[in-house]
C-alpha positions in Angstrom: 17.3 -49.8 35.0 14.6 -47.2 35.6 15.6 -44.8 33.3 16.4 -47.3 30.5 12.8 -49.0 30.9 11.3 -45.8 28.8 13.7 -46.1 26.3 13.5 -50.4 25.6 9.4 -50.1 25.8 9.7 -47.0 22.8 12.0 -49.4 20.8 9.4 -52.5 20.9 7.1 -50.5 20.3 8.6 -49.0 16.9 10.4 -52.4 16.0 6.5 -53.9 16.5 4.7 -51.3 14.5 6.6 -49.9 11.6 4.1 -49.5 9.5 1.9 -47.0 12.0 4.6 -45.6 13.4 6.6 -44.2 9.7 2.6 -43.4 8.6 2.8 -41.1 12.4 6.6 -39.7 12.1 5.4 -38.6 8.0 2.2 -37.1 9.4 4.5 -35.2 12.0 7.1 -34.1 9.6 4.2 -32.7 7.3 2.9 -31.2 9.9 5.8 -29.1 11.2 6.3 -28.4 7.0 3.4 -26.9 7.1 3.7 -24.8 10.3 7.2 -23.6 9.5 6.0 -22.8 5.7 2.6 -20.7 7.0 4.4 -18.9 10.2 7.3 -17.9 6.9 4.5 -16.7 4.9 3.2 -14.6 7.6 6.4 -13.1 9.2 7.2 -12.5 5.3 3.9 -10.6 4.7 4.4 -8.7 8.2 7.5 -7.2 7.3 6.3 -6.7 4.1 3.8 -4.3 5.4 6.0 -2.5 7.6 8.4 -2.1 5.3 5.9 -0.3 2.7 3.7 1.7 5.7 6.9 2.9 6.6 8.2 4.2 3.1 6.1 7.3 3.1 5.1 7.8 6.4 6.9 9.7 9.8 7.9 7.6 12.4 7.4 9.9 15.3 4.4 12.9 15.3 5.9 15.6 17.9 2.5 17.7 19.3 2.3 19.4 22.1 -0.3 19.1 24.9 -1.8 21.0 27.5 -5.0 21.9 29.3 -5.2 25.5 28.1 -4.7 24.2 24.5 -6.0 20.9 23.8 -9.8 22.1 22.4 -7.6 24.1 19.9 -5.4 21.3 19.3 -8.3 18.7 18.7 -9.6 21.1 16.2 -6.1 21.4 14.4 -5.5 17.5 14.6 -8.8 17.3 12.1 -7.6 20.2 9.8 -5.3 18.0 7.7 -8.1 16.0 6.2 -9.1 17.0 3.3 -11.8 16.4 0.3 -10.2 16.5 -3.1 -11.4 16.2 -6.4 -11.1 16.5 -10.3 -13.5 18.6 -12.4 -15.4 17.6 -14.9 -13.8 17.8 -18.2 -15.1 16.9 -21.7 -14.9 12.9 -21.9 -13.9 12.6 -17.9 -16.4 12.5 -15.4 -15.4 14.6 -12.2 -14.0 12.4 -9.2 -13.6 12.8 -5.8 -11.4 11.6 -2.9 -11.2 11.7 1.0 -6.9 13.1 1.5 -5.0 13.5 4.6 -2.0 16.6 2.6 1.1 17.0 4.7 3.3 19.9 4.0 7.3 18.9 2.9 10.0 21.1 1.8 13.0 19.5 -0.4 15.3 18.9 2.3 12.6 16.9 3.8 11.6 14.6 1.1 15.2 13.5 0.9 14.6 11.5 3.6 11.7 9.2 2.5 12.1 5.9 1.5 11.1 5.7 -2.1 12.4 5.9 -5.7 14.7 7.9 -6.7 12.0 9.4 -9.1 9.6 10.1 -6.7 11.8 11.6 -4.4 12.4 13.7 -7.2 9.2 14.4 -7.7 8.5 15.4 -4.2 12.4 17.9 -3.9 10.8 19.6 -7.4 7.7 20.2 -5.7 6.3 23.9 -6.1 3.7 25.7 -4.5 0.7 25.2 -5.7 1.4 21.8 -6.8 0.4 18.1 -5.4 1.4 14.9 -5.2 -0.8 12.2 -4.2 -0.8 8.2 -3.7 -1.4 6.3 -6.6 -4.6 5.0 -5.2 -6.3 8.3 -4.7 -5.5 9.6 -8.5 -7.1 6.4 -9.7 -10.0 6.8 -8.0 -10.2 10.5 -9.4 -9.3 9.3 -12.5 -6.4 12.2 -12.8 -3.1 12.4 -14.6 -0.1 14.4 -14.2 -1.0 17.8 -15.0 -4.6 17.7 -14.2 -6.2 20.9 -12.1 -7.5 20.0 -8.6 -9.6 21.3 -6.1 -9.1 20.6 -2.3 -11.4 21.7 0.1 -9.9 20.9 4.1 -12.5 20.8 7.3 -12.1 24.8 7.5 -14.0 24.6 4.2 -11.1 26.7 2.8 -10.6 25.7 -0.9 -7.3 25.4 -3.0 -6.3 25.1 -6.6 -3.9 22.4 -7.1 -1.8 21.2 -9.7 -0.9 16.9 -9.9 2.6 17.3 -10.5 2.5 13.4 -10.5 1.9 10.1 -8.2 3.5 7.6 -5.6 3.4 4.1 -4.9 4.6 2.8 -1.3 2.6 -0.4 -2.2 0.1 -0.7 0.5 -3.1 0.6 -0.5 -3.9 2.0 2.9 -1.1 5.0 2.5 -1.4 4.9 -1.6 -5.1 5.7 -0.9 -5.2 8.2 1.6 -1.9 10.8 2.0 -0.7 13.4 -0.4 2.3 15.9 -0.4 2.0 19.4 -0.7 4.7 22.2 -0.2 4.6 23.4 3.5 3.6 26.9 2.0 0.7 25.4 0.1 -0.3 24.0 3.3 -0.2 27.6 5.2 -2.6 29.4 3.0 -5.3 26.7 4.1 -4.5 26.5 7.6 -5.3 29.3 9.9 -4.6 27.6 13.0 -1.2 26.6 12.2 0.5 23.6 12.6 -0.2 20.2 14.0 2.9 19.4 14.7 6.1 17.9 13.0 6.9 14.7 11.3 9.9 12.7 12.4 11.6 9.6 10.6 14.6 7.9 12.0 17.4 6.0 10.9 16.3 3.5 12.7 12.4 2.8 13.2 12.6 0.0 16.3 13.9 2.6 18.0 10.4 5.3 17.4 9.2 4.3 21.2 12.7 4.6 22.9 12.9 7.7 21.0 9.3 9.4 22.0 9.6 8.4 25.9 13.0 10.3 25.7 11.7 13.2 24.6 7.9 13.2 25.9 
């Protein structure tokens, strides 16, 4: 009789108040309607952003650290940023553009995820020759063809060629990385390499993957 006593008191009151009570179960169902629709939305938009950080960029960064080479090290790990800009030409003002350049070779660009042209782009790619995100050759204002000038934190300076552009789709990547032939990168860097770039098949596994091998 206990048990059922909940139950008869929550049918008087909705057989009483029909009115309220359908004005209360509508506000409810909106409610979760709108809760479901915003937490889609933003689940949708985080993948979204993973899925487009993750076209161009590695999934794992393998360095290696010690105490008789870390001051070295923290002086490499700056040496891929890079200012880059456009000349002045008649009818173009010059531009200029903060880059982070990462060397690739052809087998290595295979394995990005984006179009099949600009993967081209980036298997074609010859020494002495660039390829930038979309966002930084619109802010220099430079099209394919166009004679660079990059200048990294050794204040070593280097003639490029744009041999043309790529779009991941988030702005952050598009506005900050370009590709460069790993040789290109060489002449620039006298300290060697940071370190290599690694992209697996399957990206969840990226921290399984580092503690394995750290």
């Amino acid at each position: 009789m206990f048990r059922s006593l909940p139950f008869v008191l929550a049918f008087a009151h909705l057989r009483k108040r029909r009115t309220q009570n359908g004005v209360t179960l509508l506000g409810i169902a909106i409610g979760v309607m709108v809760l479901t629709t915003s937490l889609s939305l933003v689940n949708g938009f985080t993948y979204a952003l993973l899925q487009t950080t993750l076209k161009a960029t590695p999934h794992l960064l393998l360095r290696s650290y010690d105490n008789k080479t870390s001051p070295a090290l923290e002086k490499l790990l700056s040496s891929d940023q890079g200012l880059i800009t456009r000349p002045y030409t008649k009818g173009r003002p010059a531009g200029a553009s903060a880059v982070s350049a990462s060397g690739i070779t052809p087998e290595a660009a295979k394995v990005l995820d984006l179009n099949v042209e600009e993967r081209k782009l980036l298997e074609g790619l010859q020494p002495g020759e660039i390829v930038l995100g979309r966002g930084i050759a619109d802010n220099l204002g430079a099209f394919r063809g166009d004679r660079l000038i990059m200048l990294n934190s050794e204040l070593r300076r280097l003639t490029l060629r744009l041999k043309g552009t790529f779009r991941t789709g988030n702005a952050l990547i598009d506005g900050a990385f370009g590709f460069v032939r790993l040789e290109t990168l060489r002449t620039v860097n006298s300290s060697g390499f940071t370190g290599y770039q690694v992209r697996l098949r399957d990206p969840d596994k990226a921290q399984s993957s580092a503690l394995k091998y750290s």
